[in-house]
C-alpha positions in Angstrom: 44.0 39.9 -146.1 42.8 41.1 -149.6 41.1 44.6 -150.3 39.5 44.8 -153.2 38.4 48.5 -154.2 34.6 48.2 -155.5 34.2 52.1 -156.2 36.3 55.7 -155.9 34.1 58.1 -156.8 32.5 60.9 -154.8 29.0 61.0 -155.1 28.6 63.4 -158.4 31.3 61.3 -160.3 29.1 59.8 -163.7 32.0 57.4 -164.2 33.5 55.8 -161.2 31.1 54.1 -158.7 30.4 55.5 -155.0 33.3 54.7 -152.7 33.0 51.3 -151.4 35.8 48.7 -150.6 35.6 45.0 -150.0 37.8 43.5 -147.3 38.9 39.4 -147.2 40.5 37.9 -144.3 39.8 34.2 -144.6 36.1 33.0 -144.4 35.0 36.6 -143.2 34.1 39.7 -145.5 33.2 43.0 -144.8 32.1 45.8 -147.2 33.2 49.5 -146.1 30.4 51.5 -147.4 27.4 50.8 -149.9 26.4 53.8 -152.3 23.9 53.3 -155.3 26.5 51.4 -157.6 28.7 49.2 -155.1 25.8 46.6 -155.5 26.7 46.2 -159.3 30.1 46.4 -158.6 29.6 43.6 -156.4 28.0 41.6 -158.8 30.9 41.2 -160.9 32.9 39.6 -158.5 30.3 37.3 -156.9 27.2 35.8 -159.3 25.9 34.8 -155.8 24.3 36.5 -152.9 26.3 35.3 -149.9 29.0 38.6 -150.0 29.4 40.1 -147.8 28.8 38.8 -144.0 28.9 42.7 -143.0 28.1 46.2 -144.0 30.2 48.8 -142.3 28.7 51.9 -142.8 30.6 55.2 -142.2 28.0 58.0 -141.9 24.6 59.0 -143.4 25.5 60.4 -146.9 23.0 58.9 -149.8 26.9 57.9 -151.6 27.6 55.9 -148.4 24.8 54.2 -147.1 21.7 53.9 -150.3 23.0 50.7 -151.9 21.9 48.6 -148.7 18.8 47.7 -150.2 19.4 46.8 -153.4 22.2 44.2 -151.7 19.8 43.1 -149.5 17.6 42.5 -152.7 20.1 40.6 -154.2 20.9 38.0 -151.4 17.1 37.4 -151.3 17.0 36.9 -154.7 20.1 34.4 -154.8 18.6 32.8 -152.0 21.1 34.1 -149.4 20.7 32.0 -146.2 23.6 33.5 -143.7 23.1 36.7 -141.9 24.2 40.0 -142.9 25.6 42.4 -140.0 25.1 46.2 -140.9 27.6 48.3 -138.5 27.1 51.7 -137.9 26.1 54.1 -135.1 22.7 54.0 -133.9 21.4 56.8 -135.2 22.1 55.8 -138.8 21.1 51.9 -137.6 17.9 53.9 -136.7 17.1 55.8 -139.9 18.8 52.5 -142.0 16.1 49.9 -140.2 13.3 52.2 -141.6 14.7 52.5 -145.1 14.4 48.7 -145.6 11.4 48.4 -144.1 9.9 50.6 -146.0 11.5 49.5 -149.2 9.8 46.1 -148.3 6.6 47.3 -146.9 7.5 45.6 -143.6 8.0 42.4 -145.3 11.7 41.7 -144.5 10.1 39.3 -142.1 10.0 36.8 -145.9 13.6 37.0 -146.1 15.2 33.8 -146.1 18.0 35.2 -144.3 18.4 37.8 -140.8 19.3 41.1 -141.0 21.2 42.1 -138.0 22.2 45.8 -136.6 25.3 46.1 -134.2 25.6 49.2 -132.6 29.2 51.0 -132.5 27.9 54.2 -130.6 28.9 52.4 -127.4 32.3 51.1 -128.6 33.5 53.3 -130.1 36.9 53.4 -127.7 37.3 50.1 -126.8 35.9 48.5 -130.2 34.6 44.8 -131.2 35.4 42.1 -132.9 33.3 40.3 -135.7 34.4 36.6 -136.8 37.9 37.0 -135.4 38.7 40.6 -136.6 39.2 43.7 -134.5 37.5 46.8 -135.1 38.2 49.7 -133.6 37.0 53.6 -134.6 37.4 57.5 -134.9 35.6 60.2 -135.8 36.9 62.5 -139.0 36.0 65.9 -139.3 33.2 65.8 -141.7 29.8 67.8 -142.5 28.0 64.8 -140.3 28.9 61.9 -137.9 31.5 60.2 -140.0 34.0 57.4 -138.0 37.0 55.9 -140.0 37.5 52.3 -139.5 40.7 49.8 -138.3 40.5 46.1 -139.0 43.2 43.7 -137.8 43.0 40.5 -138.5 45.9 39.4 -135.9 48.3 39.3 -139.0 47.4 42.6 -141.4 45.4 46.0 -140.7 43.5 48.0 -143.2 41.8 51.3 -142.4 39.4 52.7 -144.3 38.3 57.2 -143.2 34.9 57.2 -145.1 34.9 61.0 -145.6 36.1 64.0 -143.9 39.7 65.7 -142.8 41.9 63.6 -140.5 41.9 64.1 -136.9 44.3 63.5 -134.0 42.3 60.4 -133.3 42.0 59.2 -137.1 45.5 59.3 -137.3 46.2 57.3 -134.1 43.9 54.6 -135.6 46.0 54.7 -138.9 49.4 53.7 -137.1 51.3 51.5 -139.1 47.9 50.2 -141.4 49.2 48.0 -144.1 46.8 49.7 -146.4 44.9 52.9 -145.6 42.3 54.2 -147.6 41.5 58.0 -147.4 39.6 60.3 -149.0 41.7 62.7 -151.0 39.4 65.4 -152.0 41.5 67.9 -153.2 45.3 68.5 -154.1 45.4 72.7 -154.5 42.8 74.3 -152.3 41.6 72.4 -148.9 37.7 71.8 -149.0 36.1 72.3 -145.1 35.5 69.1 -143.8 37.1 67.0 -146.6 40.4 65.3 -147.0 43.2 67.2 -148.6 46.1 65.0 -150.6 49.1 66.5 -149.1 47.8 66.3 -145.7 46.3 63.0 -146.0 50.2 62.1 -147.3 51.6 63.3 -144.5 49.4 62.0 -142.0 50.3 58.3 -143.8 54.0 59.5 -143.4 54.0 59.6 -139.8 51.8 57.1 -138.6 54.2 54.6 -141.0 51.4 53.4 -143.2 52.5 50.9 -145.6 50.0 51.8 -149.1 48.0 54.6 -149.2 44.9 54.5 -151.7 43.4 58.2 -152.2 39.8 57.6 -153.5 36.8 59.9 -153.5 38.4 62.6 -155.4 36.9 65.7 -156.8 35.0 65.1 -159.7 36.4 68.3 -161.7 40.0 67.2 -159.9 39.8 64.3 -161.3 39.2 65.2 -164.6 40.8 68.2 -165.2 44.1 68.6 -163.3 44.7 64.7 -161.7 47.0 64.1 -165.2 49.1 66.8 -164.5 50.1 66.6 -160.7 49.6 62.8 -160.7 53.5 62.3 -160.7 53.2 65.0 -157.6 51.6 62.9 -155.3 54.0 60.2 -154.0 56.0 60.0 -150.6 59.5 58.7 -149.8 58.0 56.2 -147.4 54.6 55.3 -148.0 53.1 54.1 -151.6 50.6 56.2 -152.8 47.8 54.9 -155.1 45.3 56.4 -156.7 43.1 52.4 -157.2 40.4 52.1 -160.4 37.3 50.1 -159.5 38.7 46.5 -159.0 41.9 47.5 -158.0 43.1 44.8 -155.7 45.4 45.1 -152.4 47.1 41.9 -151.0 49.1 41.9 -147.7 
């Protein structure tokens, strides 16, 4: 399984593109999350248009969800043939079905490929699999609907939180993750409904994570303070990363 962090910027950062994640297990790929710039940062990994064969979409923020179209706009104009699965909650497969169509003027009937919805509202205990890998989900405590994300692919697991503080359920989903990707918000002062470092590192602690990435910092965190407390943030057990864009994970 290969991770390949796309963006880890919140969604004021200038420099560092919306949080978005690309995850390889074999023949499948699915992107976690698709702000305004993860189509760009897609681009310079593949010149085609058949990444990615799914969309997982975490919750309704613009930095989280706005880039579908554009990526749908590029695998029509590579001549993508193979479906795309967008996976999400209903609502948000609700308000995201209108967004295209009315970005295409209900046209997306002269794509050359199927767009396809699947529904997580209903599974969100029990899960699903897509192409052979397990998802399974749990809500964060966020400022909307936001669920984290497990993946196994019967050899590796990577879990991704979207936004928002852990929960008890978040952090059962996170046990023993061979990568886990968490918003880290803050370091000094916890923001409501955001996740903050040291609890985010402790939460990795005990549930035996492997590699921890914090992404979606603070924009004046990260450029004011991260320098100085960067050596700060570290565990005894778990390796803590703070990933650039194209920062690659391989388990």
């Amino acid at each position: 399984m290969k991770v390949i962090a796309l963006g880890v910027g919140e969604w004021r950062d200038g420099i560092h593109p919306n949080n978005s994640h690309l995850v390889i297990s074999g023949d499948t790929s699915i992107l976690l999350d698709c702000g305004r710039g993860v189509p760009e940062q897609l681009r310079k990994l593949d010149k085609g248009g058949d990444w990615p064969d799914a969309v997982y979409l975490s919750h309704d923020h613009p930095d989280h969800c706005c880039g579908l179209v554009p990526l749908l706009s590029w695998g029509w104009h590579y001549g993508r043939k193979k479906a795309i699965t967008i996976i999400c909650r209903r609502t948000l497969a609700e308000f995201m079905t209108k967004v295209v169509e009315l970005a295409y003027y209900y046209e997306t009937g002269n794509f050359n490929f199927p767009i396809l919805f699947a529904d997580i509202s209903a599974d969100m205990e029990s899960g699903f699999d897509f192409n052979g890998l397990g998802l399974k989900f749990a809500p964060t405590n966020h400022s909307v609907d936001n669920l984290a994300v497990r993946i196994d692919d019967g050899s590796h697991v990577v879990c991704y939180s979207g936004d928002g503080e852990p929960t008890a359920a978040s952090a059962k989903l996170y046990h023993k993750a061979d990568l886990l990707i968490h918003e880290g918000f803050s370091c000094d002062t916890p923001q409501a409904g955001h996740g903050f470092i040291p609890n985010v590192i402790t939460v990795a602690e005990q549930q035996q994570v492997g590699t921890l990435w914090l992404t979606h910092l603070q924009k004046e965190f990260r450029q004011t303070d991260l320098l100085q407390v960067k050596h700060q943030i570290t565990s005894q057990t778990v390796k803590v990363v703070i990933p650039e864009p194209l920062h690659e994970f391989v388990a």
